[in-house]
SERO-266466 format. One record per residue (C-alpha): y, x, z; chain. Coordinates in steps of 0.2 Angstrom, whole numbers. Each point is the difference from the previous one (the first is absolute). Example, Ala and Ser with C-alpha at 12.3 -4.5 7.8 and 13.67 -1.06 7.14 Angstrom:
# residues 2
> -22|62|39|A;
> 17|6|-3|A;
This chain:
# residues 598
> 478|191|644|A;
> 5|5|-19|A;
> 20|4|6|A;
> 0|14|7|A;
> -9|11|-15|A;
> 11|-9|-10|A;
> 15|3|8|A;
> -5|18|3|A;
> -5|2|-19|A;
> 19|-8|-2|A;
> 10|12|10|A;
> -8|13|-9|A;
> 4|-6|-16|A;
> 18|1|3|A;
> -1|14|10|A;
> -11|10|-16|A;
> 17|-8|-11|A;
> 14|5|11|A;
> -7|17|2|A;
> -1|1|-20|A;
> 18|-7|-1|A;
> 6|15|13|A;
> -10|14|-12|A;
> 12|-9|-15|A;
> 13|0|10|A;
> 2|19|5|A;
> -5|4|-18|A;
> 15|-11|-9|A;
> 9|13|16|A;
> 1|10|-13|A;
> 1|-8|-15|A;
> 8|13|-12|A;
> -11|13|0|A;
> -14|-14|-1|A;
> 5|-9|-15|A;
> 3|17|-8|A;
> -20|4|5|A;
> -3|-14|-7|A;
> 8|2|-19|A;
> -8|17|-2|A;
> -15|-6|5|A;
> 2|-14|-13|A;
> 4|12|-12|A;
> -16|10|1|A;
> -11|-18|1|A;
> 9|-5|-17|A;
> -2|18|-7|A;
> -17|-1|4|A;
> -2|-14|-10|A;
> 2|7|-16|A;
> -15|9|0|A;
> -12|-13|-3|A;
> 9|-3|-15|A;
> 3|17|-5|A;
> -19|1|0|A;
> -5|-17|-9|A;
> 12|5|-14|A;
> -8|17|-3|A;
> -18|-9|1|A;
> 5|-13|-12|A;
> 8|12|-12|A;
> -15|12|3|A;
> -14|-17|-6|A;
> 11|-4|-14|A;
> 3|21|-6|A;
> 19|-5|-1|A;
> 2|16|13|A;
> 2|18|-6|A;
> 0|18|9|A;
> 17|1|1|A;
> 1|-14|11|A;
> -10|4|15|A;
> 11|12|7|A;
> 14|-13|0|A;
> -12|-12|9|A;
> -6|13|13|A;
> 19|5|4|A;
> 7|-18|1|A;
> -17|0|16|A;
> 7|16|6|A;
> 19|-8|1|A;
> -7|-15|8|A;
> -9|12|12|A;
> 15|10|2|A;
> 13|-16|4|A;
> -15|-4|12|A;
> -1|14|9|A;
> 18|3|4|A;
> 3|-20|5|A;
> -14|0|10|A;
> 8|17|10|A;
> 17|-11|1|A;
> -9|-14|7|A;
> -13|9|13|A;
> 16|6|7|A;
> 11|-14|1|A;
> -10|-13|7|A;
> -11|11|13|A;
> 15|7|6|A;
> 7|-16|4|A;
> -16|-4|6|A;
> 3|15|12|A;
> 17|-6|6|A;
> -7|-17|2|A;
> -12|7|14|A;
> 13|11|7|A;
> 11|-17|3|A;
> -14|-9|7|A;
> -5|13|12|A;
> 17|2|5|A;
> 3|-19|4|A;
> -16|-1|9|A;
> 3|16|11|A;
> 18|-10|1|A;
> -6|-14|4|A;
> -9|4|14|A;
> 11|10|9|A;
> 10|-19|1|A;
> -17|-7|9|A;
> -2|-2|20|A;
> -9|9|12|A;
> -11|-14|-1|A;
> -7|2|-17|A;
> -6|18|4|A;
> -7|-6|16|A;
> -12|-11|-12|A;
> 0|10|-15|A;
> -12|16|-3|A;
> 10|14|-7|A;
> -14|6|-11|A;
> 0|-19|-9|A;
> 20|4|-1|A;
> -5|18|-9|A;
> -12|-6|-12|A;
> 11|-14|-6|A;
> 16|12|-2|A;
> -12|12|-10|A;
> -17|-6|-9|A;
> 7|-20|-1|A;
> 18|8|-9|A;
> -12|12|-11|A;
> -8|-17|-6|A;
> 18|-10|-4|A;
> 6|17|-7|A;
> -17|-1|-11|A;
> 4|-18|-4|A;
> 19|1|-4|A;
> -6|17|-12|A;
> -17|0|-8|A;
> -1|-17|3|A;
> 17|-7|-9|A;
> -5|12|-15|A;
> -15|-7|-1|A;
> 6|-16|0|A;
> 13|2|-15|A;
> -11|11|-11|A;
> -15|-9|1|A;
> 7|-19|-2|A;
> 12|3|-13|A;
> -11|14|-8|A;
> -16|-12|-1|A;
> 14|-15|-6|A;
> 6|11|-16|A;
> -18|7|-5|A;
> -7|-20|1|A;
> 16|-3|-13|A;
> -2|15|-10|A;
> -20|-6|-1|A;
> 7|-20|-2|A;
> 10|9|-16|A;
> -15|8|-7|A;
> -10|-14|1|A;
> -1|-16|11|A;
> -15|-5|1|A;
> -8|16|5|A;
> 13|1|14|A;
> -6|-19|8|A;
> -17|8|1|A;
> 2|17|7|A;
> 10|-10|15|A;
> -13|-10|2|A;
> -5|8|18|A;
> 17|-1|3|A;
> -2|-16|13|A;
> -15|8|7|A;
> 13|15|6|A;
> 12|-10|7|A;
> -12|-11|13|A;
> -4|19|4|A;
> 15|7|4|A;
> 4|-14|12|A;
> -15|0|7|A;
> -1|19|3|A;
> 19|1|6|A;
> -2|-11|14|A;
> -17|9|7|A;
> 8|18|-3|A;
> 17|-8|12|A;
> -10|-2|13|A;
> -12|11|0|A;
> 13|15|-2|A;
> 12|-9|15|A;
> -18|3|11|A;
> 0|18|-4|A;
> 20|5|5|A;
> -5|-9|16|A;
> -13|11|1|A;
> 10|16|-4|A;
> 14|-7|13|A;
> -16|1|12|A;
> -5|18|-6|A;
> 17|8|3|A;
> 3|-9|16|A;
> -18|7|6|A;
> 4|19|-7|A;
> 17|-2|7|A;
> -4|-4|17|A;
> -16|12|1|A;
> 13|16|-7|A;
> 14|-8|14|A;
> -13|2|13|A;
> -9|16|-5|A;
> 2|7|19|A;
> -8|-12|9|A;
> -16|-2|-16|A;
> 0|17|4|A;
> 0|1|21|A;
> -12|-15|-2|A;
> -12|10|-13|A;
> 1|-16|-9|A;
> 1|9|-19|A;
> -17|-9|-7|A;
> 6|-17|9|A;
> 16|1|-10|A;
> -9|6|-17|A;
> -12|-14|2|A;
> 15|-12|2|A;
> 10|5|-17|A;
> -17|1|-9|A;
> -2|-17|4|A;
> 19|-6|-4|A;
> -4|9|-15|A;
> -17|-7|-7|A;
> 7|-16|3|A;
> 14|7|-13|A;
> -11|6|-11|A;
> -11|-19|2|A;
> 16|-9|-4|A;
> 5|11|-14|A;
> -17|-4|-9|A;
> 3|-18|1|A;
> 16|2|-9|A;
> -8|11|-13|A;
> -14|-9|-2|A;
> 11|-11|-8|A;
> 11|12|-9|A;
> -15|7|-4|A;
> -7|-17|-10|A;
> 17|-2|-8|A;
> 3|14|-11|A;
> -19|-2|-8|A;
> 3|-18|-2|A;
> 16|3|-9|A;
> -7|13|-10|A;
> -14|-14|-5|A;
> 11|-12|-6|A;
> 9|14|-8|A;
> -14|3|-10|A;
> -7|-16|-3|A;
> 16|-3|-10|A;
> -3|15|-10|A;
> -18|-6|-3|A;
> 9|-16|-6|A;
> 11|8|-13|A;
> -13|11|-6|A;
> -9|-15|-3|A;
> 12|-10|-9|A;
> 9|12|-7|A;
> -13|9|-8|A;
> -9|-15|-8|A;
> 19|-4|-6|A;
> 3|17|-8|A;
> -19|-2|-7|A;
> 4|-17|-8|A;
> 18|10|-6|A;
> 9|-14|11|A;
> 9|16|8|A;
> 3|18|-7|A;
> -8|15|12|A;
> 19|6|4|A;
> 3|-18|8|A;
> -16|2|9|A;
> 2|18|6|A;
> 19|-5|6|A;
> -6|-15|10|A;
> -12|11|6|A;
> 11|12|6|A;
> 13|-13|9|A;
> -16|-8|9|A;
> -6|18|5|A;
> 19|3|8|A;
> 0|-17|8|A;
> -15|7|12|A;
> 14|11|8|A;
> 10|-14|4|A;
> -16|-11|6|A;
> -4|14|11|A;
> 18|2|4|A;
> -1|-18|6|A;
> -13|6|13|A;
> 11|14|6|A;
> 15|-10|2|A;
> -11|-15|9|A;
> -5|14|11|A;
> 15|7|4|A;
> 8|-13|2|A;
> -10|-8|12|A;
> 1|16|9|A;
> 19|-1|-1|A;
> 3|-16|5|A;
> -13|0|16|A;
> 9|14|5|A;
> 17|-5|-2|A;
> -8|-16|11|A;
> -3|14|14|A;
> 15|9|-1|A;
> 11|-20|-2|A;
> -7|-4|17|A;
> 7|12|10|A;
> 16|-1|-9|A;
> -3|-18|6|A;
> 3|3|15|A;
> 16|-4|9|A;
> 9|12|10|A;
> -1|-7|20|A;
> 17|8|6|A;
> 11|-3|-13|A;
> 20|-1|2|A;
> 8|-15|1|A;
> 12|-7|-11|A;
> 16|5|7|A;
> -7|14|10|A;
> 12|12|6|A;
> 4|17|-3|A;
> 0|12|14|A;
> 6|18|-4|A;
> 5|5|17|A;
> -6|-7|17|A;
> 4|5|19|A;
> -17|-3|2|A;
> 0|-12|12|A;
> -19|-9|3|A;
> -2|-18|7|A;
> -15|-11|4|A;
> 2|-16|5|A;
> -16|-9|4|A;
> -10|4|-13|A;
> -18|-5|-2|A;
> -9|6|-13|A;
> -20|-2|-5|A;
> -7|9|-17|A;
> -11|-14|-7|A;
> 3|-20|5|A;
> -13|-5|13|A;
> -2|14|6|A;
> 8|6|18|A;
> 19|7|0|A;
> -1|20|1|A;
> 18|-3|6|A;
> 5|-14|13|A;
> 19|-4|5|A;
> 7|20|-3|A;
> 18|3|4|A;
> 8|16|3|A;
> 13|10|-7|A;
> 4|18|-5|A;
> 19|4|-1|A;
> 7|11|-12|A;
> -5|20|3|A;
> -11|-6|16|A;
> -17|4|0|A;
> -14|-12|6|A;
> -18|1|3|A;
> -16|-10|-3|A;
> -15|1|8|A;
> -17|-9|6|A;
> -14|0|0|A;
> -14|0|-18|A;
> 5|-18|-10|A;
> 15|-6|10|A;
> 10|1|-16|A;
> 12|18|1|A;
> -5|2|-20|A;
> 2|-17|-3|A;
> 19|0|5|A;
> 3|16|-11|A;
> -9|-10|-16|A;
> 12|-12|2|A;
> 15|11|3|A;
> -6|5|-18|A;
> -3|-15|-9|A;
> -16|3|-3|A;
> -5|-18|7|A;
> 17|-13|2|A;
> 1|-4|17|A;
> 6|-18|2|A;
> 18|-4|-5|A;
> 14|2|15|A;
> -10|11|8|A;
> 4|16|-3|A;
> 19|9|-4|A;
> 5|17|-6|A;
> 18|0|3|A;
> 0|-19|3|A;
> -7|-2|-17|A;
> -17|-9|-2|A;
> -13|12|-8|A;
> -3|-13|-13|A;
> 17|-2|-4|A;
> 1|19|-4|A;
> -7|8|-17|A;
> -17|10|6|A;
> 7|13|-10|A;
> 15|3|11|A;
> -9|-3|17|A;
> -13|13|-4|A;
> 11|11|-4|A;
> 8|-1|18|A;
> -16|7|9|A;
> -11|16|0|A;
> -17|-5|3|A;
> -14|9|7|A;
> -16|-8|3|A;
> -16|4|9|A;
> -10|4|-15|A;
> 11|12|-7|A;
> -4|-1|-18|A;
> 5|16|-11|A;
> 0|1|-20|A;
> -10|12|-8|A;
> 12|15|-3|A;
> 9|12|10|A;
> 4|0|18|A;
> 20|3|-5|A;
> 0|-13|-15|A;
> -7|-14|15|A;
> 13|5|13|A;
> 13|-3|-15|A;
> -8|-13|-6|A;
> 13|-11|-10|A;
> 13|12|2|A;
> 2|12|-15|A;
> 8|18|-3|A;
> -2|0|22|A;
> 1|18|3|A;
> -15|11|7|A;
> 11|3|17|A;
> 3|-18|3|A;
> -17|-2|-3|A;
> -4|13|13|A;
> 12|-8|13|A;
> -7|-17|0|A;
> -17|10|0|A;
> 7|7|17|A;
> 5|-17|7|A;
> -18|-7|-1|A;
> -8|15|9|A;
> -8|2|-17|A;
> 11|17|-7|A;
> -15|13|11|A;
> -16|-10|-10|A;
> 8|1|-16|A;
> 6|19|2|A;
> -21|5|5|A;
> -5|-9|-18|A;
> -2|17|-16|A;
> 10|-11|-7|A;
> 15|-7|10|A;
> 9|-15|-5|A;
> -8|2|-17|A;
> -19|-8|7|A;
> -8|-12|-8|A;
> -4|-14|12|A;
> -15|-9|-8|A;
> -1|-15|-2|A;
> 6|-11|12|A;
> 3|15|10|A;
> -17|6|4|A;
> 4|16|0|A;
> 10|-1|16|A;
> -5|-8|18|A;
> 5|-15|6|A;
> 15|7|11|A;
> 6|11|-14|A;
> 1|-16|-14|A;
> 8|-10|17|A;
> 13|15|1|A;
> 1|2|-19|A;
> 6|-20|-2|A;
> 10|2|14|A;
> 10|13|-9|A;
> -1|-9|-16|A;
> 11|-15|10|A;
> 13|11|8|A;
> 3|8|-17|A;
> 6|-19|-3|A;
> 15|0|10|A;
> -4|-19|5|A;
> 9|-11|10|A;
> -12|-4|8|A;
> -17|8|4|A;
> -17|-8|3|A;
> -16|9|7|A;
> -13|-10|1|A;
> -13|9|13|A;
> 2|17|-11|A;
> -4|13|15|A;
> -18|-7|2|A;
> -8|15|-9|A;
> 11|14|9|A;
> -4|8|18|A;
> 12|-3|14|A;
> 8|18|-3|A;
> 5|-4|-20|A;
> 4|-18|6|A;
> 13|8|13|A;
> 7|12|-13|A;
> 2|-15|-14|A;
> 9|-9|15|A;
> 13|13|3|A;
> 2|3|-18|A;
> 4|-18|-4|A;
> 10|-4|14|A;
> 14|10|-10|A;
> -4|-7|-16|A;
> 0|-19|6|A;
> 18|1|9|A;
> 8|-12|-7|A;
> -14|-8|-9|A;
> -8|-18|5|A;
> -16|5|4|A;
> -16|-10|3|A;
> -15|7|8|A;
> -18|-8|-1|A;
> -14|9|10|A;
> -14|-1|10|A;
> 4|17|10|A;
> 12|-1|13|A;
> 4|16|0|A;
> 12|-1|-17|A;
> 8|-15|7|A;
> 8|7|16|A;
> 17|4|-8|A;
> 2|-18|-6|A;
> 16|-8|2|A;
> -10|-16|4|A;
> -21|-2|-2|A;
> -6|-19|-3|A;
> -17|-1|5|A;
> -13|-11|-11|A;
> -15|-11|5|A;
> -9|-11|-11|A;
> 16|-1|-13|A;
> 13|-5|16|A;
> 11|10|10|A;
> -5|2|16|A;
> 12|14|5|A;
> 16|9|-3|A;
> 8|13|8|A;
> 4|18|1|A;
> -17|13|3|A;
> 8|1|20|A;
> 4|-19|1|A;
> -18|-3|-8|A;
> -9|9|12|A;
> 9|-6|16|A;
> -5|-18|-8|A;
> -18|4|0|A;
> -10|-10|-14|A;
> -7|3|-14|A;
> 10|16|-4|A;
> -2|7|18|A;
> -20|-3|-3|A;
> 1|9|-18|A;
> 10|14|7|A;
> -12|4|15|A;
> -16|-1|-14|A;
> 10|12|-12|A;
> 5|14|16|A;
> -18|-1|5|A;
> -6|4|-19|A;
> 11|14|-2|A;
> -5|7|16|A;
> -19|-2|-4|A;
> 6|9|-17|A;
> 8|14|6|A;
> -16|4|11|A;
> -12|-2|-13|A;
């Protein structure tokens, strides 16, 4: 009954430990400028240091009337150099080490953002992309924290507090074994108050993962909240994400809350100590007031590093739960990956081959795919269509990579996909999919999207291909329209038309639509048509709709049902067969009529 807690409380542990050895490990990245932060900052903790002493000469020159007027003035400038040295080292350090701190989280955004980009369709099928924002902003702000304020904190306020307990062990021993007399007390503190901040603060990233996740999806779809006059709904639905942020934030400063007080109590009790031996000592003249007032002094500076402890408990724990959040996803292993010896392919003639591939997204579940085999010959253009779920945008997901069909299944050039680098097979095709997605820029810097310096007038012709160019010219401003995000400026058939544009200004070898006339009327869809027929000579092309109509110039349509091939054939051959494409045909010529009367 007791393992699993255990085992859980376990696996945290090293968790918590390897997420503190990766914060160590970016910030020995580099090294140079932070053992240089280091040293100045040394130099202002060992300047500072002479005060104390610089004031318990004076006193005890001042009790025994050994000082004179001549030489306070040397006194106050020896503070003001200390101050001085201080001030400028203190400038030297600030900018070395949170300017590292800086590049630190620069890094570690970069290798996340990275990193992802490696992982599978897969992973984004189950991830939510406001968890993946939070942890690529507020959970790298907390590491960047960690591996700044938190490493300074560290340095300063351990060997600050180890060099004022010497300077007080020098001035007088026994004094110093009573002021540190709480000193066990603080340590059962720290531990205890590290763990429960650890956890409590992993609870409240969760929680902002939730918020942005909410606000993101609400702000996504801020057209239909608004068709479906459901403002207040959403309103109440953040305010509650939100007050449980706000509940889960008191739990962790409740106990931040606690710490700092309880610190500053066992601060003062060893004051209280002192005092109380000290000043029975310098009563029974065991001890001269300026060894009293410097012990003092270097008890009173040992409250920074004693509160420092708390700041660096705290942010640490917040550092390393965070880094915990950010290692999982780095984690995570890529699903399509190259092999070993996977080959290049610069150049292809773009020749396609199935050969009895059955494929099914999860295991246990049904094949989407059953026994496909067909094949596209180089420059020949060849159709998919059937009816909703008989697996057309499956077959184009896998042309992709996005999800490994089996091995021996399927050939580009006679090559097995996963025998290819993904890298060199993507590169082969112009995709365009159904949901056209569209960046949130200008209409001319999607259609050239990866292609830089394109001029405006190839822009324009591409514009002209996709039956796009007329849309664009009606915008005030042209080319030069900001889309919105994802687009939402634009309608569906203009976003379809935009993408389309923006895979013809590829040049591919091979050219994939997956189903993107859907949003276009028959008029546009003819227009598109006629316009590509001249831009796909030559070009392997592979069609995947639903409407028959954009399929009728096919050198060869396969016709889907439930992931098998039930049909092939040219539009004339298929309807002479009858079947399942006759039947769609028919429904699709009775539609059209009904739409044209309408």
């Amino acid at each position: 009954m007791d393992k699993q807690p255990q085992e859980k409380s376990k696996s945290s542990k090293l968790e918590k430990r390897a997420s503190l050895r990766a914060i160590f490990s970016y910030f020995w990245l580099y090294k140079r400028y932070t053992l240089w932060g280091i040293l100045v900052l040394l130099i202002v903790d060992a300047v500072q240091l002479f005060i104390p002493l610089i004031v318990r000469s004076l006193i005890d020159r001042m009790t025994s009337g050994t000082v004179t007027l001549g030489d306070i003035p040397l006194y106050a400038a020896l503070v003001f150099g200390i101050g001085l040295i201080m001030a400028a080292c203190r400038f030297l350090w600030f900018i070395l080490l949170l300017v590292t701190s800086e590049r630190i989280s620069e890094r570690i955004r970069g290798r996340f953002f990275s990193h992802l980009l490696t992982l599978s369709q897969r992973f984004f099928q189950h991830s939510k992309t406001g968890d993946l924002m939070a942890r690529v902003s507020n959970d790298t702000e907390n590491v960047r924290l960690a591996c700044g304020m938190g490493i300074i904190t560290m340095v300063d306020g351990l060997l600050f507090a180890a060099a004022a307990i010497g300077m007080m062990v020098f001035i007088n021993l026994e004094l110093t074994l009573y002021a540190l007399i709480p000193l066990p007390i603080l340590t059962v503190v720290v531990i205890k108050f590290g763990r429960m901040v650890h956890s409590r603060f992993e609870a409240v990233q969760a929680r902002i993962s939730e918020i942005t996740e909410k606000v993101r999806d609400s702000f996504s779809g801020i057209r239909v909240v608004k068709a479906f006059c459901q403002e207040t709904g959403e309103l109440e639905h953040v305010k509650k994400v939100s007050w449980e942020y706000v509940k889960d934030n008191m739990h962790l400063i409740k106990v931040w809350g606690a710490f700092i007080p309880l610190i500053g109590l066992l601060a003062g009790s060893s004051m209280a100590i002192v005092f109380l031996k000290g000043g029975s000592d310098v009563i029974l003249g065991r001890m001269s007031v300026g060894d009293l007032t410097a012990v003092t002094s270097y008890l009173e500076t040992l409250t920074w590093p004693m509160i420092a402890l708390g700041w660096l408990i705290n942010l640490l724990e917040r550092g390393a739960a965070s880094m915990s959040r950010i290692n999982r996803v780095m984690n995570e292993e890529p699903e399509i990956v190259d092999a070993p010896d996977a080959m290049e392919l610069k150049s292809s003639s773009a020749k396609i081959e199935f050969r009895h591939l059955t494929f099914s997204y999860e295991d246990g579940l049904a094949p989407s795919l059953s026994d496909i085999s067909f094949e596209v010959a180089p420059g020949r253009t060849l159709a998919i269509v059937g009816r909703t779920g008989s697996g057309k945008s499956t077959i184009a997901r896998l042309l992709l990579r996005e999800f490994d069909p089996p091995p021996g299944t399927l050939f580009i050039d006679g090559k097995d996909v996963r025998e290819v680098k993904k890298q060199d097979l993507r590169n082969l095709f112009g995709f365009v999919p159904q949901d056209s997605f569209l960046f949130s820029e200008s209409i001319a810097e999607n259609i050239a999207f990866g292609q830089e310096n394109m001029e405006r007038s190839a822009i324009e012709e591409f514009a002209r291909k996709s039956a796009i160019n007329k849309d664009i010219e009606d915008f005030p401003d042209g080319y030069d329209t900001i889309v919105g995000e994802r687009g939402v400026m634009l309608s569906g058939g203009q976003k379809q038309r935009v993408a389309i544009a923006r895979a013809l200004v590829k040049n591919p070898p091979i050219l994939l639509l997956d189903d993107c006339l859907s949003a276009v009327d028959t008029e546009t869809e003819s227009q598109i048509l006629g316009n590509l027929s001249e831009s796909i000579r030559g070009i392997t092309t592979i069609i995947v709709s639903h409407r028959l109509s954009a399929v009728q110039l096919a050198d060869e349509i396969i016709v889907l049902d439930e992931g098998r091939v039930m049909q092939r054939g040219t539009h004339s051959e298929l309807l002479r067969e009858g079947g399942i494409y006759a039947a769609l045909f028919a429904k699709q010529q009775i539609e059209e009529r009904l739409d044209r009367n309408a």
